[in-house]
Steps between C-alpha positions, in 0.01 A plus 500: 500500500661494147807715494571722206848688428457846329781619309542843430245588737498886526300571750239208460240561250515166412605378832139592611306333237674178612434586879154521367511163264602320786865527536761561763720718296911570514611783311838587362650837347842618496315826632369511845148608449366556891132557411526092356181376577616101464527276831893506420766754347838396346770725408645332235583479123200341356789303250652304754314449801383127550161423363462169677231474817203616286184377309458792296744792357370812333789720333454858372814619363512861384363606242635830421717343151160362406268772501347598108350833573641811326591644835690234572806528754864449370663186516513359891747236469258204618321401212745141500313413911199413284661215316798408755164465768344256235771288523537485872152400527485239224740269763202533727227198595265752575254706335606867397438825374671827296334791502604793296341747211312467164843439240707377747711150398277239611174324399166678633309232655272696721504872396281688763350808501350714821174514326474150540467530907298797466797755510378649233629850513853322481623381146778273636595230324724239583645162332522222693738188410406165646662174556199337476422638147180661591240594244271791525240660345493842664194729386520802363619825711227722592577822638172723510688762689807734425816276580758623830865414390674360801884562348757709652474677775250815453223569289548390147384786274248293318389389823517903634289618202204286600502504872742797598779379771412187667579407846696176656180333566377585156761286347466221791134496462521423118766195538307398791807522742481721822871435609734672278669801400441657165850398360425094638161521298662600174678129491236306650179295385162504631485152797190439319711374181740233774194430654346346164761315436601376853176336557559342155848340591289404878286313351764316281690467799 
């Protein structure tokens, strides 16, 4: 079985698309995150632990300094990992991934949205940087219903106004993730994104 390294894992949104591509996956965050739903959990800083041993990495830095929105948080300190990852992974002989937000530093090759795996009452969209220079032609969102906002760790008063308070499963429902806890599900992506693109990179493989 291919093995994939996920950096920055949180507690595995990504790490189960892969599972689900095909991979056995090895996550790493400085955080220990025991709901990780990888086959393997590293404690470790995501800037210096070895990277050698794998056919695959997928790195989602965070992406607090990135975020556009007018309710945007104030500065988190981490917006450099995004670039300083880049660079790490460019000395690799393997194909690789950054994942972060719409305006972050980096050049959208895939940009994926839930309505695209029939999420659709989930406007999540995510950029996806690729060593492989991928080129995609993603249609265009459709979301018929009333969007849920999966961001911090209640119910979002836009999201209140339309559907009153929401429970856990609510929020797991929507991203498609029956594992973690309302804060984890804030930071994460839907496995149906890693999934695309991890049977991509097994097929190149």
């Amino acid at each position: 079985m291919r093995r994939a390294l996920d950096l920055f894992c949180g507690a595995g949104g990504a790490a189960k698309g892969l599972q689900r591509a095909g991979f056995h996956v090895t996550g790493v965050d400085i955080e220990h995150f025991w709901r990780y739903c990888g086959d393997v959990f590293v404690k470790a800083d995501a800037m210096t632990v070895t990277l050698d041993g794998y056919d695959f990495v997928w790195a989602s830095p965070p992406c607090q300094d990135h975020v556009k929105s007018p309710g945007a948080m104030r500065p988190h300190g981490t917006g450099w990992m995004l670039a300083a990852i880049r660079e790490r992974l460019l000395t690799l002989d393997v194909p690789w991934v950054i994942e972060n937000v719409p305006g972050a530093p980096m050049r959208a090759d895939y940009k994926l949205c839930a309505c695209r795996f029939n999420l659709r009452r989930l406007k999540r969209v995510r950029w996806f940087e690729t060593s492989w220079g991928a080129q995609d032609n993603p249609p265009k969102c459709y979301h018929p219903e009333r969007s849920i906002s999966v961001t911090g760790g209640g119910t979002p008063t836009g999201t209140w106004l339309v559907y009153g308070c929401l429970r856990l499963k609510d929020f797991q429902d929507v991203m498609g993730i029956d594992w973690m806890t309302r804060k984890e599900l804030s930071q994460a992506i839907p496995p149906a994104y890693s999934e695309f693109i991890g049977r991509q990179v097994i097929e190149m493989l």
